[in-house]
KOLKEDREN-618606 format. One record per atom (N, C-alpha, C, O): residue number from 1; y, x, z; atom name. Coordinates in steps of 0.1 Angstrom, whole numbers, always signed. Example, Ala and Ser with C-alpha at 12.3 -4.5 7.8 and 13.67 -1.06 7.14 Angstrom:
! residues 2
@i=1 north=-57 east=+132 up=+78 at=N
@i=1 north=-45 east=+123 up=+78 at=CA
@i=1 north=-33 east=+132 up=+78 at=C
@i=1 north=-33 east=+142 up=+85 at=O
@i=2 north=-22 east=+128 up=+71 at=N
@i=2 north=-11 east=+137 up=+71 at=CA
@i=2 north=+0 east=+129 up=+79 at=C
@i=2 north=+11 east=+134 up=+80 at=O
This chain:
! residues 106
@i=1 north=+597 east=+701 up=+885 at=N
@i=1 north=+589 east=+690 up=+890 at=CA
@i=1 north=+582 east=+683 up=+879 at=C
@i=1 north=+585 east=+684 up=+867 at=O
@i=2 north=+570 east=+674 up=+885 at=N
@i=2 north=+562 east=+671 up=+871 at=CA
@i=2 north=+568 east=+657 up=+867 at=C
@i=2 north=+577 east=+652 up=+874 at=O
@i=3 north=+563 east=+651 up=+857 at=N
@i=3 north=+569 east=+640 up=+851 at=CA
@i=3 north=+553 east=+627 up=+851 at=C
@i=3 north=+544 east=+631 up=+844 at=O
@i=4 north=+553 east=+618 up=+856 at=N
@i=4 north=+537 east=+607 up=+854 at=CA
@i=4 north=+544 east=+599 up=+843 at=C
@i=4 north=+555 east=+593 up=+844 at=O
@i=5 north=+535 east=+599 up=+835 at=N
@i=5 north=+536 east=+585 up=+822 at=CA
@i=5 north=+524 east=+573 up=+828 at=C
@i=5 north=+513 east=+577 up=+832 at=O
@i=6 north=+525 east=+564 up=+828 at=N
@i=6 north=+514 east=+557 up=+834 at=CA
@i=6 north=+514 east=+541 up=+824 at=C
@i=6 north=+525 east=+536 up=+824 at=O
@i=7 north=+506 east=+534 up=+818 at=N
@i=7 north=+507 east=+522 up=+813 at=CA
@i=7 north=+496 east=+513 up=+820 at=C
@i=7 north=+484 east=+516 up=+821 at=O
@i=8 north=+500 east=+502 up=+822 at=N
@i=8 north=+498 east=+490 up=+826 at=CA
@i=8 north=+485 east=+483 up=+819 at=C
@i=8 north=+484 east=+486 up=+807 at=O
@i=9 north=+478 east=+477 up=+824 at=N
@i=9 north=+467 east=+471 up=+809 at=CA
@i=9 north=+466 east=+460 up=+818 at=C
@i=9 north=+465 east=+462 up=+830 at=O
@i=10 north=+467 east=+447 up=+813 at=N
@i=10 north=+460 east=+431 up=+822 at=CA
@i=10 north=+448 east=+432 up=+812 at=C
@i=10 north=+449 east=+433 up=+799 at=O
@i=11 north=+437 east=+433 up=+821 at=N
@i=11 north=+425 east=+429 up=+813 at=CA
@i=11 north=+414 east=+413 up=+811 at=C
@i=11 north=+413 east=+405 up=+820 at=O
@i=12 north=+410 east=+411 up=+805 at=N
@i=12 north=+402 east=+393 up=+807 at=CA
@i=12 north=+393 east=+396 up=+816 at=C
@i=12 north=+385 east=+406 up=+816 at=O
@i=13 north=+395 east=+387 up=+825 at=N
@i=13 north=+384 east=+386 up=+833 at=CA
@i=13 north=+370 east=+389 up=+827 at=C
@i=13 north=+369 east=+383 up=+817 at=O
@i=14 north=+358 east=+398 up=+832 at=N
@i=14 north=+343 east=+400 up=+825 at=CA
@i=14 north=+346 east=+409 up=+815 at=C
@i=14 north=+337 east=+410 up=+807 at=O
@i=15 north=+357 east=+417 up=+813 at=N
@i=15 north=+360 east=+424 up=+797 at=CA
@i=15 north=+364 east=+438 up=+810 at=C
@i=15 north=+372 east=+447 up=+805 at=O
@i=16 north=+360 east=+439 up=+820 at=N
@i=16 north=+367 east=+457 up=+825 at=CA
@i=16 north=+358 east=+464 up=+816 at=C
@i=16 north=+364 east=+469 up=+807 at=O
@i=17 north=+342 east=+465 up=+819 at=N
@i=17 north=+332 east=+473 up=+815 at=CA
@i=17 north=+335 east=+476 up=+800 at=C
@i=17 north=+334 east=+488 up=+798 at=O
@i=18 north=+338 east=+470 up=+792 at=N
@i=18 north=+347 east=+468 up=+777 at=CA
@i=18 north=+354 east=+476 up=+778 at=C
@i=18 north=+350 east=+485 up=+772 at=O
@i=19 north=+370 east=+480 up=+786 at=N
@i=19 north=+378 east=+484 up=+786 at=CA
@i=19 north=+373 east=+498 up=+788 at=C
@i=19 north=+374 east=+508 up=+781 at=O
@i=20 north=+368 east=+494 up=+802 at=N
@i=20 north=+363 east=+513 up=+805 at=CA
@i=20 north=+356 east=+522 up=+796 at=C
@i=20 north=+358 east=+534 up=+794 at=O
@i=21 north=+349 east=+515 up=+792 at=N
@i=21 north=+340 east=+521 up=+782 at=CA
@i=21 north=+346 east=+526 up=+764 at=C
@i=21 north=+339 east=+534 up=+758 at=O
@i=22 north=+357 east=+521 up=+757 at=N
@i=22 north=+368 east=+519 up=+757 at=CA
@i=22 north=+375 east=+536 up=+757 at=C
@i=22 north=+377 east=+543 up=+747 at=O
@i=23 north=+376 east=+539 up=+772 at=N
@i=23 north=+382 east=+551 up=+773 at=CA
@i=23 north=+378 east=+561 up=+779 at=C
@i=23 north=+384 east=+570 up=+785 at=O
@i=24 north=+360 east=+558 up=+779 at=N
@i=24 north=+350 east=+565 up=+780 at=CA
@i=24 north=+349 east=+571 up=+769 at=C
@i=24 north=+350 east=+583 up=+770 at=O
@i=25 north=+345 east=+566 up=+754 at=N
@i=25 north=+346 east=+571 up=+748 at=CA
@i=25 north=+355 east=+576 up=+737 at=C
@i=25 north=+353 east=+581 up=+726 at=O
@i=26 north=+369 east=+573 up=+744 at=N
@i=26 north=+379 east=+578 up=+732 at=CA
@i=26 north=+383 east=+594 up=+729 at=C
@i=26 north=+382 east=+600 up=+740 at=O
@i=27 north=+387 east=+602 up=+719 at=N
@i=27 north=+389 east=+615 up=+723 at=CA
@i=27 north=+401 east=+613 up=+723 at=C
@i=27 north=+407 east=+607 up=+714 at=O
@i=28 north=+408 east=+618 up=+734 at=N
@i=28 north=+418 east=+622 up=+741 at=CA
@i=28 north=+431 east=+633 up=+736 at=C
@i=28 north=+443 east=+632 up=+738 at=O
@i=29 north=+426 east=+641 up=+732 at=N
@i=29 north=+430 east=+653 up=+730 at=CA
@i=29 north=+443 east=+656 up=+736 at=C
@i=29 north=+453 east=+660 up=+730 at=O
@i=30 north=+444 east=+652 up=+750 at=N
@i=30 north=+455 east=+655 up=+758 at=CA
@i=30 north=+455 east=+668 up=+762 at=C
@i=30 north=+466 east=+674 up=+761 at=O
@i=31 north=+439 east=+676 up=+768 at=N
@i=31 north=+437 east=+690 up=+768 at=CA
@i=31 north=+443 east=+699 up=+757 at=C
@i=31 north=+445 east=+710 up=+761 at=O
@i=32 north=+446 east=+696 up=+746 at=N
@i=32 north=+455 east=+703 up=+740 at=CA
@i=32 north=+468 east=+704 up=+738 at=C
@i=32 north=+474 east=+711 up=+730 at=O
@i=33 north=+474 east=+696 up=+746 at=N
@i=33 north=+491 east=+696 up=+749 at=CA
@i=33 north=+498 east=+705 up=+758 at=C
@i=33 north=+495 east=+704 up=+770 at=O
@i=34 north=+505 east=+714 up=+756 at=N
@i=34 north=+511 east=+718 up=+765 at=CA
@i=34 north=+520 east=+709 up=+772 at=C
@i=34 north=+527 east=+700 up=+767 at=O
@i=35 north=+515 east=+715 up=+794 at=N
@i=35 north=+523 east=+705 up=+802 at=CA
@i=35 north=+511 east=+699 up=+808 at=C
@i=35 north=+513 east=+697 up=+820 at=O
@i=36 north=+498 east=+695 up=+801 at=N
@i=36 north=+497 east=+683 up=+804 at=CA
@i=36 north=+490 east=+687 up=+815 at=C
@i=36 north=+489 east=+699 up=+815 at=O
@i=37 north=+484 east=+680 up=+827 at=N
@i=37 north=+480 east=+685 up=+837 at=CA
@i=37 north=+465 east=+677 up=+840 at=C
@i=37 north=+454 east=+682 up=+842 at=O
@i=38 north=+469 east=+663 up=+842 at=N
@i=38 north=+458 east=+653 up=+844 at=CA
@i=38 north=+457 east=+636 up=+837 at=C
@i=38 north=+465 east=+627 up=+834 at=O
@i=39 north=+448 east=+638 up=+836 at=N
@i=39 north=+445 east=+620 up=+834 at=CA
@i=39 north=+437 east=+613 up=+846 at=C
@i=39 north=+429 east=+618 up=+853 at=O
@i=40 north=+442 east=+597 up=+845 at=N
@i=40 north=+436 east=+593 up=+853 at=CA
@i=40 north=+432 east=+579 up=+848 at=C
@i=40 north=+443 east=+573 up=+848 at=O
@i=41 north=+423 east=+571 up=+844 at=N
@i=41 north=+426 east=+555 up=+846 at=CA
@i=41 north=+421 east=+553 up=+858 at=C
@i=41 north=+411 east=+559 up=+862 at=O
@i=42 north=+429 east=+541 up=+865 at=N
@i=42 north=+428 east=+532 up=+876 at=CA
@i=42 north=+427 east=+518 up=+874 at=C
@i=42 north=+432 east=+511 up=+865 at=O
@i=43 north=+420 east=+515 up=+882 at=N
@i=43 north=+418 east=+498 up=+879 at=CA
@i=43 north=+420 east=+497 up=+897 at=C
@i=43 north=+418 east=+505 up=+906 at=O
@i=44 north=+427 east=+481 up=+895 at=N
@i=44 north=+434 east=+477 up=+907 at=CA
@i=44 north=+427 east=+467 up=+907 at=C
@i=44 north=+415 east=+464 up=+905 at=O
@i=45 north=+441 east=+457 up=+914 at=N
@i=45 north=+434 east=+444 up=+916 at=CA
@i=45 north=+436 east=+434 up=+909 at=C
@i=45 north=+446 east=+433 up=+902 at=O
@i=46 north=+424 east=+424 up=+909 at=N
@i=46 north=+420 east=+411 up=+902 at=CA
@i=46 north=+420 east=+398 up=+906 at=C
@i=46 north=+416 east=+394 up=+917 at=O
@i=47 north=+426 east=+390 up=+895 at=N
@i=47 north=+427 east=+374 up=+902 at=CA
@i=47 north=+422 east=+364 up=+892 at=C
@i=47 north=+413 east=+369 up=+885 at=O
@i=48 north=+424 east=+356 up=+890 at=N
@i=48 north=+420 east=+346 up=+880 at=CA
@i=48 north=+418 east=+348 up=+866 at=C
@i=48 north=+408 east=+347 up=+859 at=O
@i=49 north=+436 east=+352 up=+863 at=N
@i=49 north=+437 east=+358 up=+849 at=CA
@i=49 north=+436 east=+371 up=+845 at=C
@i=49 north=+439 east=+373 up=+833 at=O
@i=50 north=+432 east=+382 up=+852 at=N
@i=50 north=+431 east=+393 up=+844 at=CA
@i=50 north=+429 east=+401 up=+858 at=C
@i=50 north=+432 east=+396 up=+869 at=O
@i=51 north=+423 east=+416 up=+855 at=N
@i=51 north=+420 east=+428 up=+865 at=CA
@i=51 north=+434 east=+441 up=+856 at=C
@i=51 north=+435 east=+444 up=+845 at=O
@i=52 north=+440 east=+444 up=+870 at=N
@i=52 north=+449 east=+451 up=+865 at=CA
@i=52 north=+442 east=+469 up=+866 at=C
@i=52 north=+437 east=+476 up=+875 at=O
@i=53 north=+446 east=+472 up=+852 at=N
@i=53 north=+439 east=+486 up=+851 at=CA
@i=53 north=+459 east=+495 up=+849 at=C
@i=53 north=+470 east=+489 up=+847 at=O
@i=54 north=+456 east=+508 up=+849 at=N
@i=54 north=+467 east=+517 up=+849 at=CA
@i=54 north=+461 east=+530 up=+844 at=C
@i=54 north=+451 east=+535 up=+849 at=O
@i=55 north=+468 east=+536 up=+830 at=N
@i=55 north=+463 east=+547 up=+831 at=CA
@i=55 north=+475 east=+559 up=+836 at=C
@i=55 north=+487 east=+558 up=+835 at=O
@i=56 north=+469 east=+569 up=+840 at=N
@i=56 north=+481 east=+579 up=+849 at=CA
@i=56 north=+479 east=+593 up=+844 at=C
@i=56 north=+470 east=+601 up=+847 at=O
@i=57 north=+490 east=+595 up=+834 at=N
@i=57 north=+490 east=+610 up=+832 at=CA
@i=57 north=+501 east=+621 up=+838 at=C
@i=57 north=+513 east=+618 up=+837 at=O
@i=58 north=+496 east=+633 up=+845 at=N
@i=58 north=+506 east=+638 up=+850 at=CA
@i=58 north=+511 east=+650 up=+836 at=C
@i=58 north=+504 east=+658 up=+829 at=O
@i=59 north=+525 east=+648 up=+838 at=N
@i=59 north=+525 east=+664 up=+826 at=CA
@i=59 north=+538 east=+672 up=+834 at=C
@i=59 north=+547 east=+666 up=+841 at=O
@i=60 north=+537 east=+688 up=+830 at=N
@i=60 north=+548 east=+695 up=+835 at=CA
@i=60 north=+558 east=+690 up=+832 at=C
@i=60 north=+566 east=+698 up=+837 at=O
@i=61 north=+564 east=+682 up=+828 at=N
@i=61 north=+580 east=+677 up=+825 at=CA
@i=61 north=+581 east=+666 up=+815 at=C
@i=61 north=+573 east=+663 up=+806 at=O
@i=62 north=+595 east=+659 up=+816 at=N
@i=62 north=+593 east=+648 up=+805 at=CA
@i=62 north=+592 east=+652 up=+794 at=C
@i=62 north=+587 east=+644 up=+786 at=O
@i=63 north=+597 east=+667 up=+791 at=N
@i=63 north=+600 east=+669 up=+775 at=CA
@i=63 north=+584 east=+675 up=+774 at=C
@i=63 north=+582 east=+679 up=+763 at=O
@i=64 north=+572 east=+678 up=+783 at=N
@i=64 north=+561 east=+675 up=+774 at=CA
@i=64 north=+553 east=+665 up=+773 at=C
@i=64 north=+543 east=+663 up=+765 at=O
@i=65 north=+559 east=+656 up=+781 at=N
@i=65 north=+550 east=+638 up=+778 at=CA
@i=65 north=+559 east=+633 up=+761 at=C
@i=65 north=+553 east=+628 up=+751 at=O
@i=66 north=+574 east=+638 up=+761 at=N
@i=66 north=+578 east=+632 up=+749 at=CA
@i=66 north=+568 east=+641 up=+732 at=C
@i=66 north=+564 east=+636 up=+722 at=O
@i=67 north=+567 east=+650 up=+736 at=N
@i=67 north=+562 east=+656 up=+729 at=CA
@i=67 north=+548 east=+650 up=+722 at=C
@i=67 north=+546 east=+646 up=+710 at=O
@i=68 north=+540 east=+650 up=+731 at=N
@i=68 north=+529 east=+644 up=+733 at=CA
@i=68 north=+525 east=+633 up=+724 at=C
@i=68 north=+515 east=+631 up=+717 at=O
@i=69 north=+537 east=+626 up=+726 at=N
@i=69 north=+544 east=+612 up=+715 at=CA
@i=69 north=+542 east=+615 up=+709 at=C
@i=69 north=+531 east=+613 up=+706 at=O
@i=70 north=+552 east=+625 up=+700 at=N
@i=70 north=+554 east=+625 up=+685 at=CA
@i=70 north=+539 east=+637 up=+679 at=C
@i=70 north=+541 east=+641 up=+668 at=O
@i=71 north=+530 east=+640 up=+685 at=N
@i=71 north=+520 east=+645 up=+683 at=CA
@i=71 north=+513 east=+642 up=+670 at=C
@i=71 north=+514 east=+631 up=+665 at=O
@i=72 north=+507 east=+649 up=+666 at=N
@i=72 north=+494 east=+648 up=+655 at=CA
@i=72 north=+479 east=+646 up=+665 at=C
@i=72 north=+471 east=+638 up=+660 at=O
@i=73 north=+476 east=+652 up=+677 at=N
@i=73 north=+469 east=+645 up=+687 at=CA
@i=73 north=+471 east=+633 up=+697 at=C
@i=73 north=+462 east=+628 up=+704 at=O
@i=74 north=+486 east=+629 up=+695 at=N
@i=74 north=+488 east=+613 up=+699 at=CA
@i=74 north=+483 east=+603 up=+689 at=C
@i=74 north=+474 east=+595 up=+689 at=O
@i=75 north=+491 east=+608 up=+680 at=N
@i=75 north=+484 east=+597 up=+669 at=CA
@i=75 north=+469 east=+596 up=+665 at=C
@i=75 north=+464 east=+587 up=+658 at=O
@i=76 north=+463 east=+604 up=+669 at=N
@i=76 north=+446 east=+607 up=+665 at=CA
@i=76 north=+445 east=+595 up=+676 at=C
@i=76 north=+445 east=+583 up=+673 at=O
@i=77 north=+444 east=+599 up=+686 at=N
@i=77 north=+441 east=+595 up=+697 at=CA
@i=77 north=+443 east=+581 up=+699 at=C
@i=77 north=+435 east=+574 up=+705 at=O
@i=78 north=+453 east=+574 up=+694 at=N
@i=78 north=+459 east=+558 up=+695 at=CA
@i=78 north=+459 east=+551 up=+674 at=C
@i=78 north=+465 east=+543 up=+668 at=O
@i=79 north=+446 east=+563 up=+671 at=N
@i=79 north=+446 east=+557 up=+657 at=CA
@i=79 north=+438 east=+542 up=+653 at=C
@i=79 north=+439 east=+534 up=+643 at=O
@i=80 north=+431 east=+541 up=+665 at=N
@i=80 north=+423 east=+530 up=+665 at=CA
@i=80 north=+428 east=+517 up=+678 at=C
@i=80 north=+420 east=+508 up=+681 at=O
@i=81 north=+440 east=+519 up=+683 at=N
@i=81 north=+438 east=+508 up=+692 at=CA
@i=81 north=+445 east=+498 up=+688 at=C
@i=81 north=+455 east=+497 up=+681 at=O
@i=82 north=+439 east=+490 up=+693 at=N
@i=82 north=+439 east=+473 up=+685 at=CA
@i=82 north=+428 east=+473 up=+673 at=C
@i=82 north=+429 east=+464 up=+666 at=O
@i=83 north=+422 east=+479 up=+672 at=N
@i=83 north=+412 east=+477 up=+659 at=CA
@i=83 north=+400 east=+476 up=+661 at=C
@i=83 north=+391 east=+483 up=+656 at=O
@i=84 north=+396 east=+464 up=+672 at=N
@i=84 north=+384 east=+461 up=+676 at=CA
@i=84 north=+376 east=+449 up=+672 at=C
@i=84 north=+382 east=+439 up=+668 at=O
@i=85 north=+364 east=+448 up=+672 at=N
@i=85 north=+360 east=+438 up=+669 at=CA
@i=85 north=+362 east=+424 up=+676 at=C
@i=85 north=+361 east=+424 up=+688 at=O
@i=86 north=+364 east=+414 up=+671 at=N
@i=86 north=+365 east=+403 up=+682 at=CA
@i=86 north=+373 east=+407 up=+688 at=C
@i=86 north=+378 east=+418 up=+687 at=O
@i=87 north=+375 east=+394 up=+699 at=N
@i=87 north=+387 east=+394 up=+710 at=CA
@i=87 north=+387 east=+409 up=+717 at=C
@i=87 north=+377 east=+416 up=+720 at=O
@i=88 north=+401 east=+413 up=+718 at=N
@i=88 north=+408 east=+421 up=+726 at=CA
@i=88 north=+404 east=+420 up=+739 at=C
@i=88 north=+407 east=+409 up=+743 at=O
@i=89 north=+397 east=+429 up=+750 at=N
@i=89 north=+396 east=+430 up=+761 at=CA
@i=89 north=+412 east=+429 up=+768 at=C
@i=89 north=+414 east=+423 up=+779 at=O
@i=90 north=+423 east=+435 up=+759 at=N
@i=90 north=+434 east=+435 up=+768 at=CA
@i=90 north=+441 east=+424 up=+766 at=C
@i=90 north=+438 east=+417 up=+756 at=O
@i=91 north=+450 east=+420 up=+775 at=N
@i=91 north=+461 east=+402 up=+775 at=CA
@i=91 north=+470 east=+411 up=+771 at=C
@i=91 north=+471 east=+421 up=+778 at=O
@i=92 north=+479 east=+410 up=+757 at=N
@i=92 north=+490 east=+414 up=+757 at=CA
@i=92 north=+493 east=+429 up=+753 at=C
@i=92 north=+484 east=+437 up=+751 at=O
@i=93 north=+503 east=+432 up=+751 at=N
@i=93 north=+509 east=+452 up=+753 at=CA
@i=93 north=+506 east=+455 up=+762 at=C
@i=93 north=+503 east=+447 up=+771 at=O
@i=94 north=+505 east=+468 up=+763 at=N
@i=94 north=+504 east=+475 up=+779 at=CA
@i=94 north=+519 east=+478 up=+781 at=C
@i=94 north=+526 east=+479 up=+771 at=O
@i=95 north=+522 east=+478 up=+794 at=N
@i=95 north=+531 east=+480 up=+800 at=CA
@i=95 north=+537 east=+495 up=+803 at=C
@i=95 north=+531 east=+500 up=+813 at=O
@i=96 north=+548 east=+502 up=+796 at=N
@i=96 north=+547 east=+516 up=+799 at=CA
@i=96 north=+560 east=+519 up=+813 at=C
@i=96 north=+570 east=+512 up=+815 at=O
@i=97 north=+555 east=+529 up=+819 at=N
@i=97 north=+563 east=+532 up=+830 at=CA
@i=97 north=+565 east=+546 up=+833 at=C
@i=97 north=+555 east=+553 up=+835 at=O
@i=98 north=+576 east=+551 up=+832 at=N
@i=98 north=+575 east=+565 up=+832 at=CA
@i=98 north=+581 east=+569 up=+847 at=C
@i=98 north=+586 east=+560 up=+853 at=O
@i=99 north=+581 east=+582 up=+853 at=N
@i=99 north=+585 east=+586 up=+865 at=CA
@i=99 north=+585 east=+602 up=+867 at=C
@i=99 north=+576 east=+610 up=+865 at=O
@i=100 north=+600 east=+607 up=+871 at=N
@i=100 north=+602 east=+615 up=+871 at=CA
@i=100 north=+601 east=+618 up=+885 at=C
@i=100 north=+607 east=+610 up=+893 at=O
@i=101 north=+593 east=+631 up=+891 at=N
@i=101 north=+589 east=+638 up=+905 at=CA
@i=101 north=+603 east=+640 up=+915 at=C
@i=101 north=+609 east=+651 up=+912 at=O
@i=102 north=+608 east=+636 up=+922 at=N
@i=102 north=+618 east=+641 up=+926 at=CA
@i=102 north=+613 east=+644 up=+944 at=C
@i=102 north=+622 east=+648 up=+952 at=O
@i=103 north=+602 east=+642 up=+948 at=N
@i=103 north=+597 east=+649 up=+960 at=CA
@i=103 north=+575 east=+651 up=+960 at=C
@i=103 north=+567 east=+642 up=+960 at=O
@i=104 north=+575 east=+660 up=+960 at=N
@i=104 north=+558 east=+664 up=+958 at=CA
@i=104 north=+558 east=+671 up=+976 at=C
@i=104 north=+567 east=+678 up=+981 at=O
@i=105 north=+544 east=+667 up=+984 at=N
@i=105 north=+540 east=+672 up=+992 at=CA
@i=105 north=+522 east=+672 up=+989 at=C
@i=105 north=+516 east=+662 up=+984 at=O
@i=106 north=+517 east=+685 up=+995 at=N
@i=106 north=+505 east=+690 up=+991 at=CA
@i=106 north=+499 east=+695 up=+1003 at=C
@i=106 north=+488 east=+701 up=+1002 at=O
């Protein structure tokens, strides 16, 4: 069964287009991990203080999302975040949530 890593982002209100853009153009290099299957970012819903965004990766198992971690392509990939100019589009850490598959229907 597969394993989703998924993290949390509260964004400032007027700062989505920032964010997306953001991870429009980041290189990823997830396609090089074995396991990994898909990416997804999602943006949810929004209220006063912030638009909740999620990003969602599916991988073949936990031991290739941990991998992934300790990577030479994770670290490329998260070499620049937080090192933006001016205010942070995001409020805060992202929020990480991990989940292991225990029923898939297709």
């Amino acid at each position: 069964m597969s394993y989703i890593a998924m993290n949390r982002f509260k964004i400032r209100p007027g700062r989505e287009a920032d964010f997306e853009t953001i991870w429009k153009n980041r290189e990823s290099r997830l396609n090089e991990m074995q396991g990994f299957r898909e990416f997804r970012l999602l943006k949810g819903p929004q209220n006063e203080e912030y638009t909740l965004y999620s990003s969602h990766v599916i991988w073949d198992s936990r031991a290739d999302f941990e991998a992934w971690t300790k990577s030479e392509q994770f670290r490329a990939a998260h070499r620049n975040a937080g090192k933006r100019e001016g205010e942070s589009p995001i409020l805060g850490a992202p929020q990480f949530e991990g989940f292991e598959t225990v029923l898939q229907q297709k």
